[in-house]
N, C-alpha and C positions, 0 to 999 in steps of 0.2 A: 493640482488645482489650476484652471484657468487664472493665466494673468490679464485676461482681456478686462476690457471694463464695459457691462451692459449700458444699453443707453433705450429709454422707450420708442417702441417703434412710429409710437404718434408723433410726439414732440421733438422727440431727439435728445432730451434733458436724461444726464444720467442715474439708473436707477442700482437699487443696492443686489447684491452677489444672494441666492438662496439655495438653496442645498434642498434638492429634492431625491428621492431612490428609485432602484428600478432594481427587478430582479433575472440575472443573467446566469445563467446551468445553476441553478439552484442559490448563489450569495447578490447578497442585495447588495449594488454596485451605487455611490455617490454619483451625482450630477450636477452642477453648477449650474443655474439658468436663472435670468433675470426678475428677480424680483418687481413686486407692484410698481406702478408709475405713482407719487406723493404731490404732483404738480397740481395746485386746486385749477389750473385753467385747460389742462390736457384731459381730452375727450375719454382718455383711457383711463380716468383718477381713479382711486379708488377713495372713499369716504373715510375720511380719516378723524371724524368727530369720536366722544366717549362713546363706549360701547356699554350698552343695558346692564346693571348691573343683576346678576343671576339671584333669583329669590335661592334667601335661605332654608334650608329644604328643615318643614317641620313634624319635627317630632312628635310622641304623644307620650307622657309618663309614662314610666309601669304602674300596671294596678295589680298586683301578684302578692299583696303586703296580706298576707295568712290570715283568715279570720281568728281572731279571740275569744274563749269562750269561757 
């Protein structure tokens, strides 16, 4: 693992370590590389408000209850 420490390239304010993969003669190989910039005044931010919460995916009863006769 990298001991460098990323820093964004707009601002300069350090930003966090991300593990992204790559695949080299067939195993996917770890890569270190700089995570988002979280500075709300750096051009490069990413939005870091609540994100939508996902509808809950709905259902429909079973209707398969045997007629009686």
């Amino acid at each position: 693992m990298d001991s460098e420490k990323h820093v964004c390239p707009a601002c300069g304010q350090s930003v966090e370590t991300v593990v992204k993969r790559h695949k080299t003669l067939g195993a996917w190989v770890p890569r270190w590389v700089p995570g988002p910039c979280h500075n709300p005044h750096c051009a490069a931010s990413v939005e870091t408000g609540p994100e939508p919460a996902a509808e809950p995916a709905k259902t429909k009863p079973n209707k398969t209850a045997a007629k009686k006769s």
